[in-house]
C-alpha positions as CSV (number, residue, x, y, z in Angstrom):
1,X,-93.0,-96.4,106.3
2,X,-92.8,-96.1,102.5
3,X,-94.2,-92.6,103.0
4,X,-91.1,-91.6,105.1
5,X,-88.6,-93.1,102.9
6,X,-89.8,-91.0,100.4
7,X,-89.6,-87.8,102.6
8,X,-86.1,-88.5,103.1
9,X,-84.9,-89.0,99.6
10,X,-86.4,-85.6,98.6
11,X,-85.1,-83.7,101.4
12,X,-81.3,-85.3,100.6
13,X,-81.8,-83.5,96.9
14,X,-83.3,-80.7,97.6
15,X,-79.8,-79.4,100.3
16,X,-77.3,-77.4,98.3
17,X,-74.4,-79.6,97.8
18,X,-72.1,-76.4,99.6
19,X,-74.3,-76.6,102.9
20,X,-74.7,-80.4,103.2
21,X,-74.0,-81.6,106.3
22,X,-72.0,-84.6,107.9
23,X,-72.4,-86.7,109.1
24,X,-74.9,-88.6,107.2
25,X,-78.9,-87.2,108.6
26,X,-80.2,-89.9,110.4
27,X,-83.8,-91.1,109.7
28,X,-86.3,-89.0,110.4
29,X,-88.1,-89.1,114.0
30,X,-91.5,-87.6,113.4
31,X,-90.4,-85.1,116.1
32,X,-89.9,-82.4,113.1
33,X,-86.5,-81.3,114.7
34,X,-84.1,-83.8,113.0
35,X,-82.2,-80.7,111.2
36,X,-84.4,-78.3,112.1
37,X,-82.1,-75.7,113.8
38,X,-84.9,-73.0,113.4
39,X,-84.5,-73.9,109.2
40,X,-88.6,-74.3,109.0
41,X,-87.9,-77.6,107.0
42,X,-91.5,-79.1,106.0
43,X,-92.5,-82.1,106.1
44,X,-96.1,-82.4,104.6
45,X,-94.4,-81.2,101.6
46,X,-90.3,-82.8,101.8
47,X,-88.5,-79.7,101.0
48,X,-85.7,-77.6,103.5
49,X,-85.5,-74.2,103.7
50,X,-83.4,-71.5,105.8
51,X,-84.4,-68.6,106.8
52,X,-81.3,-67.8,109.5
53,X,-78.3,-69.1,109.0
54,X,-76.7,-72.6,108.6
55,X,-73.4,-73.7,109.2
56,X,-71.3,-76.5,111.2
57,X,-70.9,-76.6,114.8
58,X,-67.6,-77.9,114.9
59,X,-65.6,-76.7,111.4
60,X,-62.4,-78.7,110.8
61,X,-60.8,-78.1,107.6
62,X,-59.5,-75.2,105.5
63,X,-62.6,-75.3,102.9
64,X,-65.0,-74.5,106.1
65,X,-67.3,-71.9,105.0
66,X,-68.8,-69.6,108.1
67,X,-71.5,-67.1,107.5
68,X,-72.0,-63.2,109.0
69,X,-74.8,-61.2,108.3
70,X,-76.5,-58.3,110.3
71,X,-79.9,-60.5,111.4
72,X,-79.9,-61.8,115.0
73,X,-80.9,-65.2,113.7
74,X,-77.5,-65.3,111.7
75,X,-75.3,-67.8,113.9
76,X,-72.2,-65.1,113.2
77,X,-73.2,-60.7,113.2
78,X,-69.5,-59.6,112.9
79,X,-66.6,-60.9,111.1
80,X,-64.7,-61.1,114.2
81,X,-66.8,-63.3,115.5
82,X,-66.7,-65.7,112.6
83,X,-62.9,-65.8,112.4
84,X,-62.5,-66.5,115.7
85,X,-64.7,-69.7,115.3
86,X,-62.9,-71.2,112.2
87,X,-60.5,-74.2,112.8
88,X,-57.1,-74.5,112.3
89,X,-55.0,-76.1,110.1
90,X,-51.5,-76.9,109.0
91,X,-50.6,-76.2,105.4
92,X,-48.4,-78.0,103.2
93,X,-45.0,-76.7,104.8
94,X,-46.2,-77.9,108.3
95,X,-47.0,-74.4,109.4
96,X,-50.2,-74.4,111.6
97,X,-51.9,-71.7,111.7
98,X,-55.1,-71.4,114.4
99,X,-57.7,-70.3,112.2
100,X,-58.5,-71.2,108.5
101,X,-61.4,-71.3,105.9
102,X,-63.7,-68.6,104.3
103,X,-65.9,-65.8,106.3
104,X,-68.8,-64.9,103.2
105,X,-70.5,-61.6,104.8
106,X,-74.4,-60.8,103.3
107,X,-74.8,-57.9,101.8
108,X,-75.5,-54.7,104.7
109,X,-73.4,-51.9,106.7
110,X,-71.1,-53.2,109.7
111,X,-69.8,-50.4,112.0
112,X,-66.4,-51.6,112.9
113,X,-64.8,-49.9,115.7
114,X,-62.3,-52.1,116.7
115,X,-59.0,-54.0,114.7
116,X,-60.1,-57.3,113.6
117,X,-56.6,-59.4,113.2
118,X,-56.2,-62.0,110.9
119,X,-52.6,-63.7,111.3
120,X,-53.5,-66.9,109.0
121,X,-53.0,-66.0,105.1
122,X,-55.9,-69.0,104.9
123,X,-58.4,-66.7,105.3
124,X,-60.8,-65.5,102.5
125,X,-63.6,-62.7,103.4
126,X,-66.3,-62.9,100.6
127,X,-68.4,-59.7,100.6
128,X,-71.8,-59.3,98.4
129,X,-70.0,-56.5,96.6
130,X,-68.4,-53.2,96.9
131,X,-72.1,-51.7,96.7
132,X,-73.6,-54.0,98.9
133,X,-71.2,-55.4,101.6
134,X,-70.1,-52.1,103.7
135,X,-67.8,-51.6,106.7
136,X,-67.9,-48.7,108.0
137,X,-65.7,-47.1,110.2
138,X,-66.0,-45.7,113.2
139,X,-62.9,-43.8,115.1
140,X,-59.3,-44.9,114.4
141,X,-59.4,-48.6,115.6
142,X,-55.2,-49.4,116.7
143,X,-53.4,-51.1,113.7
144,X,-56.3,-50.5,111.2
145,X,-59.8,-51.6,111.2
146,X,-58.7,-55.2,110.1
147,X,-54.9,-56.4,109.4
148,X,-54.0,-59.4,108.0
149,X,-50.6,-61.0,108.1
150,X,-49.2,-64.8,108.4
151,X,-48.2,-65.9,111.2
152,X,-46.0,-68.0,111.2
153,X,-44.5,-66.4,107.8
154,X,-44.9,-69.0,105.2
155,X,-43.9,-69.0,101.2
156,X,-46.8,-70.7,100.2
157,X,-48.6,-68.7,98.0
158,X,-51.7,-70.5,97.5
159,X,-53.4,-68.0,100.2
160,X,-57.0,-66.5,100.8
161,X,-58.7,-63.5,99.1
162,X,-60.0,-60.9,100.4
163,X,-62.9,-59.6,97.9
164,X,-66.4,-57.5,97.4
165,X,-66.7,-55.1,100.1
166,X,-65.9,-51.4,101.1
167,X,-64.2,-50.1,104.0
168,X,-65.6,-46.6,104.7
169,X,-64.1,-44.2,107.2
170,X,-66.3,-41.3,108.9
171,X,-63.3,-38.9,108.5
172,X,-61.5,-39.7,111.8
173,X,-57.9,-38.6,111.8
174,X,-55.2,-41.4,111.7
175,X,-57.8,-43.9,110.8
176,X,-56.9,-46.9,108.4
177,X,-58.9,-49.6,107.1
178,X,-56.6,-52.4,106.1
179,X,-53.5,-53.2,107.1
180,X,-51.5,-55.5,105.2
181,X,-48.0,-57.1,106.3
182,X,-45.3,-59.7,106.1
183,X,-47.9,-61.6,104.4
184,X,-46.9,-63.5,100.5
185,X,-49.4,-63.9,98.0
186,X,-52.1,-61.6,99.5
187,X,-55.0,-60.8,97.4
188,X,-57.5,-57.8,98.2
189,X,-59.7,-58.3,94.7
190,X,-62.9,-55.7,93.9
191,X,-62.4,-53.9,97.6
192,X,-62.9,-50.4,97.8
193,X,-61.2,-47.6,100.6
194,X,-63.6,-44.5,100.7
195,X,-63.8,-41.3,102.8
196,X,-60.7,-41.2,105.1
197,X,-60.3,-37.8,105.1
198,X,-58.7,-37.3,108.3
199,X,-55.3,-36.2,109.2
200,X,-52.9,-38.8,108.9
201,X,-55.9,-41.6,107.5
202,X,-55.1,-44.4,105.0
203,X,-57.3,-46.6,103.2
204,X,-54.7,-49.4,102.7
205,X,-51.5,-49.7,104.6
206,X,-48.8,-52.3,103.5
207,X,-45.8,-52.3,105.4
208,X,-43.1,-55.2,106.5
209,X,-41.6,-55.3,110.1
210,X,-39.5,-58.7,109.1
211,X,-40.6,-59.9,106.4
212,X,-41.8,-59.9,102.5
213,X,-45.1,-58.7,101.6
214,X,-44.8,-60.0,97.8
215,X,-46.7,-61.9,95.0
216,X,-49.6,-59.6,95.8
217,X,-52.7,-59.0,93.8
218,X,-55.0,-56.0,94.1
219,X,-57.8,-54.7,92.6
220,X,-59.1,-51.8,94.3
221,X,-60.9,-48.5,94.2
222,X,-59.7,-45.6,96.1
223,X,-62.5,-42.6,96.8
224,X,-61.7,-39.3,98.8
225,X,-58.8,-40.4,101.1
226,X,-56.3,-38.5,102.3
227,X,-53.8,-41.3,101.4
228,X,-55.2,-44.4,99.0
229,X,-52.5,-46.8,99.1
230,X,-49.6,-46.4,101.5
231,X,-46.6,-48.4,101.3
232,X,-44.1,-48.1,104.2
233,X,-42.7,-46.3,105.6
234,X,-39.7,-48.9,105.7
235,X,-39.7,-50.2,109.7
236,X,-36.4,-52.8,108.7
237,X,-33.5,-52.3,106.8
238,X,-35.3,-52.9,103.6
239,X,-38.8,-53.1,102.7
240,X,-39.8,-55.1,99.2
241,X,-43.3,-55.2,97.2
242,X,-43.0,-57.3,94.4
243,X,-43.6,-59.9,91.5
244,X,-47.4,-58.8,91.9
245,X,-50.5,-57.7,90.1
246,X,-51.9,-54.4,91.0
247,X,-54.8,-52.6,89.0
248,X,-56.1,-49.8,90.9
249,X,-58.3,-46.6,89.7
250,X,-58.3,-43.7,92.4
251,X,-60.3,-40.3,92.8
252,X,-58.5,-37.9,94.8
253,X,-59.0,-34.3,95.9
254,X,-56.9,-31.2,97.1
255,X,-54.1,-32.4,99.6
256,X,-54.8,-35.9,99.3
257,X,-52.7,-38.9,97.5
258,X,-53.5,-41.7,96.0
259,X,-50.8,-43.7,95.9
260,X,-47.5,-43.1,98.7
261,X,-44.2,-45.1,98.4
262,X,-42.3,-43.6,101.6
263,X,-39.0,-45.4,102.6
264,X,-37.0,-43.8,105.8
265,X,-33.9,-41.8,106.4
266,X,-30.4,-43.2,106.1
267,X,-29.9,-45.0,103.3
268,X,-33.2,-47.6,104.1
269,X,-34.9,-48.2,101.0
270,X,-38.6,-49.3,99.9
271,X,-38.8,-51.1,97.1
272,X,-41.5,-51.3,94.8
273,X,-40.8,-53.2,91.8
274,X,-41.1,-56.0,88.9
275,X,-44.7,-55.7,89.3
276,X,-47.6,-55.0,86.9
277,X,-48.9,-52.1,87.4
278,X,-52.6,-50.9,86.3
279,X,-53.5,-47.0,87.1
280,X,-56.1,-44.7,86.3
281,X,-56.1,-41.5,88.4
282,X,-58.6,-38.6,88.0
283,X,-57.1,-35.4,90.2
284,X,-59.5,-32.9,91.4
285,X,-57.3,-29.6,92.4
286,X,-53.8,-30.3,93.9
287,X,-53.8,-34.2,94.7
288,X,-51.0,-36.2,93.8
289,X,-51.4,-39.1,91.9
290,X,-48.3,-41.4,92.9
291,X,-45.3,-39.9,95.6
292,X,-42.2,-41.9,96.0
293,X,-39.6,-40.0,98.9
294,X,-37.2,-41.0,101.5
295,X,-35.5,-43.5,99.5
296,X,-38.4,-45.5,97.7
297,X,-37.7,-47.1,94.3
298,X,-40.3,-47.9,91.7
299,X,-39.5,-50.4,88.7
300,X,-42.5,-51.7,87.3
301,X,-43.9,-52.6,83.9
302,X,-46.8,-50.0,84.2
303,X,-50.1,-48.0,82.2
304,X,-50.7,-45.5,83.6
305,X,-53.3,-42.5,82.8
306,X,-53.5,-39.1,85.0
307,X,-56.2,-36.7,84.3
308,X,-56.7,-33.4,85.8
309,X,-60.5,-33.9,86.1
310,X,-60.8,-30.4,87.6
311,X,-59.3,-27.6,88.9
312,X,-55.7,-27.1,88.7
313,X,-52.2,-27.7,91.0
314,X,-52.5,-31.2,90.6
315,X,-49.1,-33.4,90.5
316,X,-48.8,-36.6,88.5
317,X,-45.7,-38.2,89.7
318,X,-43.7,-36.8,93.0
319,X,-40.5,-37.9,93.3
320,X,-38.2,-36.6,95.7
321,X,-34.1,-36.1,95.5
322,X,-33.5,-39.4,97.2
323,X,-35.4,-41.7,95.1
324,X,-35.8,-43.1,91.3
325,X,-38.5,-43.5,89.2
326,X,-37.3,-46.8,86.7
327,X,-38.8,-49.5,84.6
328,X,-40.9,-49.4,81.6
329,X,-44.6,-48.6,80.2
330,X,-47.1,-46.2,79.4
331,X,-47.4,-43.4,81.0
332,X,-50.2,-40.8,79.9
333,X,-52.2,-38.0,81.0
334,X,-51.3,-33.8,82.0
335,X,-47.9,-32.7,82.4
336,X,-48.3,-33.0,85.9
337,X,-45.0,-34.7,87.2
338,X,-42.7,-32.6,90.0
339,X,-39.3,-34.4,90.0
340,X,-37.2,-33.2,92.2
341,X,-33.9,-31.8,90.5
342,X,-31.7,-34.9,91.9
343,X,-34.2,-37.5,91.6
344,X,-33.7,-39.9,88.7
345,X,-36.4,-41.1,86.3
346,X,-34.6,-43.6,83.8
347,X,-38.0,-45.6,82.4
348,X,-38.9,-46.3,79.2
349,X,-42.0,-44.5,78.5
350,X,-43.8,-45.5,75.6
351,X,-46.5,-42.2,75.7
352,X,-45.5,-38.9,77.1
353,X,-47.9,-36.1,77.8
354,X,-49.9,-34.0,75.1
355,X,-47.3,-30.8,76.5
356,X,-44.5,-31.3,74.4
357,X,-41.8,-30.0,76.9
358,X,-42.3,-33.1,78.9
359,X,-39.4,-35.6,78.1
360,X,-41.0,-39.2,77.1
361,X,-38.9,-40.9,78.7
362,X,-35.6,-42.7,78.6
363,X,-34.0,-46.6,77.9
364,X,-31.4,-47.5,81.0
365,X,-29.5,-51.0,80.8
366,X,-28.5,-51.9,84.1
367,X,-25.6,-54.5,85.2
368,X,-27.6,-57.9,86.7
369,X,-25.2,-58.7,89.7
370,X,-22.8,-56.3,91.4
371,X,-19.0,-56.1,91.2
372,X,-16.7,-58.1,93.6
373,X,-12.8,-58.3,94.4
374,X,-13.2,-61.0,92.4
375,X,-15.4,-59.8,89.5
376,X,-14.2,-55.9,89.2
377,X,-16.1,-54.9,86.3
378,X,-19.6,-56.4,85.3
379,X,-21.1,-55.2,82.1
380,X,-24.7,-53.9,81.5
381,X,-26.5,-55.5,79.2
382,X,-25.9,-54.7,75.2
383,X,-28.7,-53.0,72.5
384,X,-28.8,-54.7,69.1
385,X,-30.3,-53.4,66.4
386,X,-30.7,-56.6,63.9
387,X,-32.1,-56.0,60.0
388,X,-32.4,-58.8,57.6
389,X,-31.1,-59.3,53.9
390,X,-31.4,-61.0,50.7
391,X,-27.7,-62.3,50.4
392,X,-28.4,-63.8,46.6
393,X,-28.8,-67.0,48.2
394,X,-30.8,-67.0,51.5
395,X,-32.2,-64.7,54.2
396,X,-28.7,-63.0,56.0
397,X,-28.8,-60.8,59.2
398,X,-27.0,-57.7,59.8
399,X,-27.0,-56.3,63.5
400,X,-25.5,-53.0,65.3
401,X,-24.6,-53.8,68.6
402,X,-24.0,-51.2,71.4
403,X,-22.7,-51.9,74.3
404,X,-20.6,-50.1,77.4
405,X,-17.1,-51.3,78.9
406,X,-16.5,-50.3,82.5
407,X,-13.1,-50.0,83.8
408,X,-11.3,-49.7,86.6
409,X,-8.0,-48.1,88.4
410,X,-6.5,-46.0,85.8
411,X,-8.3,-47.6,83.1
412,X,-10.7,-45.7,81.1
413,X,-14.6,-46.9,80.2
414,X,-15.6,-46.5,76.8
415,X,-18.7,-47.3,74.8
416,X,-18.6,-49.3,71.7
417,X,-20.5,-49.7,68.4
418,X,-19.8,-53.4,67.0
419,X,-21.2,-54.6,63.5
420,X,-22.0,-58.8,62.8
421,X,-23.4,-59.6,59.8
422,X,-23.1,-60.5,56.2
423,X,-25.5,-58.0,54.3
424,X,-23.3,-56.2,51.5
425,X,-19.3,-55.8,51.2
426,X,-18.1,-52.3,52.3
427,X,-17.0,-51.8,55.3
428,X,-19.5,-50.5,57.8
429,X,-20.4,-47.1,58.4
430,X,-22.6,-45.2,61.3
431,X,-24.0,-42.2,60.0
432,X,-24.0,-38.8,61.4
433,X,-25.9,-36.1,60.0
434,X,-25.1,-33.4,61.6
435,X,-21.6,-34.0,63.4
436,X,-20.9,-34.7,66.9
437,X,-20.8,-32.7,69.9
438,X,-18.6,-33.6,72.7
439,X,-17.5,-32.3,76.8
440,X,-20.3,-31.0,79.6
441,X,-19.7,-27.3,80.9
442,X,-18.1,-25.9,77.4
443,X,-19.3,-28.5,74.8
444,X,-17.5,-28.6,71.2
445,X,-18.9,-30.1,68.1
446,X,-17.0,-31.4,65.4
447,X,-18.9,-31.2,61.8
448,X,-18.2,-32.1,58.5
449,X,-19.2,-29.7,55.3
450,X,-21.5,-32.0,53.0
451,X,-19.0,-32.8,50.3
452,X,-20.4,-32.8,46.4
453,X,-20.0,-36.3,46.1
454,X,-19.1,-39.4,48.5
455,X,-15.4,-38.9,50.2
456,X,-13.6,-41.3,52.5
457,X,-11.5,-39.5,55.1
458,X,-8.4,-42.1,56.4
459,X,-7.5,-41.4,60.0
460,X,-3.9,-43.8,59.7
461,X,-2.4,-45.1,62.7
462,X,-0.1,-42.4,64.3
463,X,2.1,-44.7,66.3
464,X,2.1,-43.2,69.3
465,X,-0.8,-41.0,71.4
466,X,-1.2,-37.8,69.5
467,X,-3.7,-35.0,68.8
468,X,-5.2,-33.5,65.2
469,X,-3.6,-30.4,63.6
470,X,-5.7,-27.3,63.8
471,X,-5.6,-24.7,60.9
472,X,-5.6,-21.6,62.9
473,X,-4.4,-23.5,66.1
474,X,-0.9,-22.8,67.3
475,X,1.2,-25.7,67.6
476,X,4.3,-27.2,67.4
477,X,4.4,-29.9,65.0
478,X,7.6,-32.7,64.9
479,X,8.0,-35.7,62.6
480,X,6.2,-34.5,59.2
481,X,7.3,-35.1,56.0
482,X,5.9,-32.7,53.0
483,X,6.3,-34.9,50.0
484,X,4.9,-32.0,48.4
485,X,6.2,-28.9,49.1
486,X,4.5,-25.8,51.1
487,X,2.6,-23.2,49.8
488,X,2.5,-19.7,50.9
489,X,-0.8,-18.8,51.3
490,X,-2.5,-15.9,53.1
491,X,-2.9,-12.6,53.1
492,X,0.4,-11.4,50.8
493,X,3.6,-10.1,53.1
494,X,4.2,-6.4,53.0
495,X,7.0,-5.6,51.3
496,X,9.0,-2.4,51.1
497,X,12.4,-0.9,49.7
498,X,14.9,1.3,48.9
499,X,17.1,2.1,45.4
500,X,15.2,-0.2,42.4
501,X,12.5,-1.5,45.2
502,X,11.9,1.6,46.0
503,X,8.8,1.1,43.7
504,X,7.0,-2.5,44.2
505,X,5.0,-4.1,41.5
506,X,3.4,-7.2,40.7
507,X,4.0,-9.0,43.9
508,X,2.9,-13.0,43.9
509,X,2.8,-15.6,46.3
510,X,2.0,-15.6,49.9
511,X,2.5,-14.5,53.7
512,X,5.9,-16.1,53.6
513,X,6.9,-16.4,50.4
514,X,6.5,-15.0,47.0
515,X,8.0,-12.5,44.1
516,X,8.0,-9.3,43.0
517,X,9.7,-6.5,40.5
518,X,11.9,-3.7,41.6
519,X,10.6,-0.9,39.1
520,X,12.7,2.2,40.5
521,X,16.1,3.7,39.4
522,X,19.0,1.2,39.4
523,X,21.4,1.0,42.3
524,X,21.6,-0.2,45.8
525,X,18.3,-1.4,47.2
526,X,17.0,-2.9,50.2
527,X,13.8,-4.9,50.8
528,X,11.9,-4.9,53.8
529,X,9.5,-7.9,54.4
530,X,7.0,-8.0,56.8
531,X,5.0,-11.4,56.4
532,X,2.0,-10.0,58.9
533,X,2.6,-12.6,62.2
534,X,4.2,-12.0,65.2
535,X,7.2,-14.3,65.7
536,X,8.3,-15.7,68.8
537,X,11.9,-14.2,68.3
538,X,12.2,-12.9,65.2
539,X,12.4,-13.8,61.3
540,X,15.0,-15.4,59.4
541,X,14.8,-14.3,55.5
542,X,16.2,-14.9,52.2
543,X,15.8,-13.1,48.6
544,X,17.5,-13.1,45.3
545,X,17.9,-10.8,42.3
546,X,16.5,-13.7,40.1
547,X,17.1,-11.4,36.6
548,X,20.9,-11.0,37.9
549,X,21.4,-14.3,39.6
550,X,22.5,-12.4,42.7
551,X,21.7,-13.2,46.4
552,X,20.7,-10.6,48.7
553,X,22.0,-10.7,52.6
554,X,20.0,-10.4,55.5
555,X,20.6,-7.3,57.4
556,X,18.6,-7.2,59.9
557,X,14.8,-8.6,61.8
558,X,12.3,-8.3,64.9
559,X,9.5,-10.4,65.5
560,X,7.6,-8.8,63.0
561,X,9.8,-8.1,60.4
562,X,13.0,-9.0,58.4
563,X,15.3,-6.9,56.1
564,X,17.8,-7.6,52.5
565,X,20.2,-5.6,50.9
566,X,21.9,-5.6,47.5
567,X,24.7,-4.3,46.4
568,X,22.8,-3.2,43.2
569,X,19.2,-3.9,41.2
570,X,18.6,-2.9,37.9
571,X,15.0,-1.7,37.4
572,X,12.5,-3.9,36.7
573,X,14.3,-7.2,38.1
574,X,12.2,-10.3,39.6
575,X,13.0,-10.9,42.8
576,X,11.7,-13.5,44.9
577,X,11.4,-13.5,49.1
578,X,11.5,-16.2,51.8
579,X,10.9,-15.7,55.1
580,X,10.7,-18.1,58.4
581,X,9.5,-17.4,62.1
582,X,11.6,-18.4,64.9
C-alpha cells in the first residue's frame, strides 16, 4: 500500500501544470488504465508520458486549450475540427458566443480546401511558427480559406490572437487565405500570406458588411501575392480601419500589390486611419507598394521604406483622383509614387526620396468638428512658434502664432500672424527676404530694394478702402495735399519759338515745368511747349518774360502740345514755362 502511495505522489508532479486534469485522479487500480488514454504512463517506474495527444473530453471555459496535429493518434487532425469542439462561453457584455478557447496546431503542412469559419473573436490559433506550422491551399475555398468575425459583434477588445503559421496558396485564381471582418480588436501576430498568384487572389482580406473592424494588430509577412493586404472594397456606406498597430514587410513582383485600400463608387468611403503604421516593401519590376482608389483615405502616423530591389516600373504609392493620402511620418525609399493629378497628399513627411524633384511633403491643420447652422465657421487648429528669453530678470517666452479665419456669406477668410510675448521692446516684425508674391494664373510680386541702412516704411490709416499710387500707373488721384510743392521731373519738355525764342538756350526744369533764355533778335515771339505726354483733351499753359516782368497768353493747344505769345522779348530774357494736362 505504501508502495502505491508513493506512485501516486510522483505521477501528480511529474503532469505539466497546463495539461492537468480535473477532476482530481482517483487512486490508482492496478489495472494500468487509470489515465492511460493510450499516454504509455509507467508504473514500475511512476512517471506519465504522451505520445498522442491529450486533452479534455468535455472543455468548458474560455482558457480550454485543444490540440491539432497531422498524426492519427492526435485526438484533433484539422483545425476545423478542433474549433468545432470548443465550448462556449459568454464574455463580460453577456454576449455568448458558441465556441471559445485556444486551437495550438504542431508544427507540419495542412492542405485546406475548404473555409474554416470562426464567428467567436475568443478564439486563438497558436501555430509552431511561420516556418514550421503551414496551411496550404488548395483551390479557392468560398469566403477565404478561414474567416474570422464576432458574432454577435461585441466592443470588447480583450480578443484572441491568431499567431505562427503560413497560409500558402498553389496559385489558384480568386483564392484568399484569411478573411477578416466586423471583428474589434483582431490580432493576426507573426502570420505569413505566400504564393497567391492567381487572378483576383488575396492573402488577407479585411472588409466590414455592418460593422467596425478596428483596434487591430498585425504583424505579417507578405510573399509573391498578387494582392498582400486588401482592405474593402467598402460593402456599407462607410468602411473604418482604425486605432490599430500594423507592421508589415512585403515582397512583391510585376503586377502584383502589396497593400490595396479600395473604397466604392459614389461618394462611399474606406477609411484607413489613426493607426500606426510599420512598412518595409522590396519591389521587384512594376509592383505597387500601397494603392488607395475609389474613395479610400489614409491618415496614419507611418515609416515607411520602398526599395526597388530590381528591375524597374515599380510604383511606391498609387493614389487615384478620388482619394487622399494624409497624416504624418516617414516616408523613404525611390521616387516611385504615381498621384494622380487630383488626388491630394497633405502629410507631413519627415524624409523624402534621394530624387530631389520629389516634394517631402506638406503640414495640413484640419478643423476637429464640422460646421452647423448653429456653429457657421469652426477654426483649424493654430501653429506657434514659441522661443525663450532672458528678460533681465527671469526666463520670458516669445511665440508667433498662425492661424486661419474662415468666413462666411460675403465675408472674407483671411490668415493671420499674431505675436505674445515679452522678449525685447520694438514692435514686432516678420521678415521677408525676398518680397512677396501674390494671385494664381498671373502672379505679381511686390519687393523692396535692400536699403543702405534700417528704414521704417508707415502705411497710415487712409479712412476709407483705397488702393496704393503707382509711379508709371495712370490714375486719378483726389484728396492729396502737397505740403511740399511738385517737381517737374522727367525727360525735359520740348520747347520751340519764334522772334527772341527763336533760338533756345539753357533750358531747366522738367516735363511740365521749367526755364529757359530767348537768345534771338528782339521782338514778338512765341513759344511752343510740348511736355512729351498725350493729354486726354489738351494742355493748359502758362509763361512769363521773368527779365521784363511780362506775362505771356496762351494762344493755342492739342493733346500734345500748348502755345504763348508775347507782344515782345528782348534777347537773352529768362523765361519760365508751366504746363497742365486736362
Amino acid at each position: 500500500m505504501i508502495k502505491r502511495l508513493i506512485l501516486v505522489v510522483a505521477v501528480c508532479l511529474s503532469i505539466p501544470a497546463g495539461l492537468r486534469p480535473s477532476p482530481t485522479i482517483p487512486a490508482p487500480t492496478g489495472d494500468n488504465n487509470y489515465i492511460r488514454k493510450d499516454g504509455g504512463n509507467s508504473r514500475s517506474s511512476g512517471t506519465l508520458s504522451f505520445t498522442g495527444q491529450f486533452s479534455t473530453t468535455a472543455p468548458s471555459q474560455i482558457g480550454t486549450t485543444l490540440f491539432v496535429c497531422r498524426s492519427t493518434s492526435c485526438l484533433y487532425q484539422t483545425v476545423a475540427a478542433a474549433y468545432a469542439a470548443l465550448p462556449p462561453c459568454t464574455d463580460a457584455s453577456g454576449n455568448t458566443f458558441t465556441h471559445c478557447g485556444t486551437i495550438q496546431v504542431a508544427g507540419g503542412t495542412y492542405s485546406v480546401s475548404t473555409n474554416t469559419s470562426v464567428t467567436s473573436p475568443y478564439v486563438s490559433i497558436i501555430g509552431s511558427g511561420t516556418s514550421n506550422t503551414i496551411f496550404s491551399e488548395t483551390g479557392a475555398p468560398s469566403n477565404c480559406a478561414f474567416s474570422w468575425t464576432a458574432s454577435p459583434a461585441t466592443w470588447n477588445n480583450d480578443v484572441g490572437v491568431w499567431t505562427g503559421f503560413e497560409i500558402r496558396s498553389d496559385g489558384t485564381a480568386n483564392a484568399c487565405g484569411i478573411k477578416v471582418f466586423n471583428i474589434e480588436g483582431w490580432d493576426l501576430t507573426k502570420v505569413s500570406f505566400s504564393n497567391f498568384t492567381g487572378s483576383g487572389a488575396i492573402g488577407l482580406l479585411q472588409t466590414n458588411v455592418n460593422f467596425h473592424t478596428e483596434r487591430g494588430h498585425l504583424s505579417a509577412w507578405f510573399n509573391n501575392d498578387n494582392i498582400g493586404w486588401e482592405i474593402g472594397p467598402t460593402v456599407s456606406s462607410w468602411q473604418t480601419t482604425g486605432y490599430g498597430n500594423f507592421d508589415i514587410s512585403c515582397a512583391a513582383y510585376a503586377g502584383q500589390t502589396c497593400l490595396s485600400i479600395v473604397g466604392a463608387s459614389g461618394g462611399v468611403q474606406n477609411f484607413f486611419a489613426q493607426s500606426f503604421f510599420r512598412g518595409v516593401f522590396n519591389l521587384v519590376g512594376a509592383a505597387t507598394a500601397i494603392k488607395l482608389a475609389n474613395n479610400s483615405q489614409w491618415n496614419n502616423l507611418y515609416q515607411i521604406q520602398i526599395e526597388q530591389t530590381s528591375g524597374s516600373g515599380a510604383i511606391g504609392r498609387s493614389v487615384d483622383s478620388t482619394s487622399l493620402w494624409t497624416g504624418m511620418g516617414w516616408l523613404s525609399g525611390a521616387n516611385l509614387d504615381s498621384l494622380a493629378s487630383a488626388s491630394s497628399d497633405t502629410s507631413v513627411n519627415f524624409a523624402g526620396d534621394t530624387n530631389s524633384t520629389r516634394a517631402v511633403g506638406s503640414w495640413s491643420f484640419v478643423a476637429p468638428i464640422q460646421a452647423t447652422s448653429g456653429n457657421q465657421t469652426v477654426a483649424p487648429s493654430t501653429l506657434r512658434f514659441q522661443g525663450n528669453c532672458w528678460n533681465g530678470r527671469a526666463n520670458a517666452n516669445d511665440a508667433w502664432t498662425i492661424f486661419a479665419n474662415p468666413a462666411v456669406g460675403s465675408e472674407a477668410p483671411s490668415l493671420t500672424f499674431q505675436q505674445n510675448g515679452s522678449c525685447g521692446s520694438g514692435t514686432p516684425t516678420v521678415n521677408i527676404p525676398n518680397g512677396l508674391i501674390f494671385g494664381t494664373t498671373h502672379s505679381a510680386k511686390i519687393q523692396i530694394t535692400d536699403p543702405s541702412a534700417f528704414r521704417i516704411y508707415t502705411i497710415p490709416d487712409f479712412g476709407s478702402n483705397d488702393s496704393f499710387v503707382g509711379a508709371a500707373a495712370t490714375q486719378t488721384l483726389s484728396n492729396k495735399t502737397f505740403s511740399n510743392g511738385l517737381i517737374a521731373g522727367g525727360t525735359a519738355a520740348g520747347l520751340s519759338g519764334t522772334g527772341a525764342c527763336a533760338t533756345i538756350t539753357r533750358q531747366t526744369g522738367g516735363a511740365w515745368s521749367g526755364s529757359f533764355k530767348c537768345a534771338g533778335t528782339t521782338g514778338p515771339s512765341t513759344v511752343t511747349i510740348t511736355p512729351g505726354t498725350t493729354a486726354p483733351n489738351g494742355w493748359s499753359c502758362s509763361s512769363s518774360d521773368e527779365t521784363a516782368g511780362l506775362a505771356g497768353a496762351q494762344s493755342g493747344h492739342t493733346r500734345t502740345t500748348c502755345a504763348i505769345k508775347f507782344a515782345t522779348v528782348t534777347q537773352n530774357d529768362i523765361l519760365t514755362f508751366s504746363a497742365n494736362a486736362f
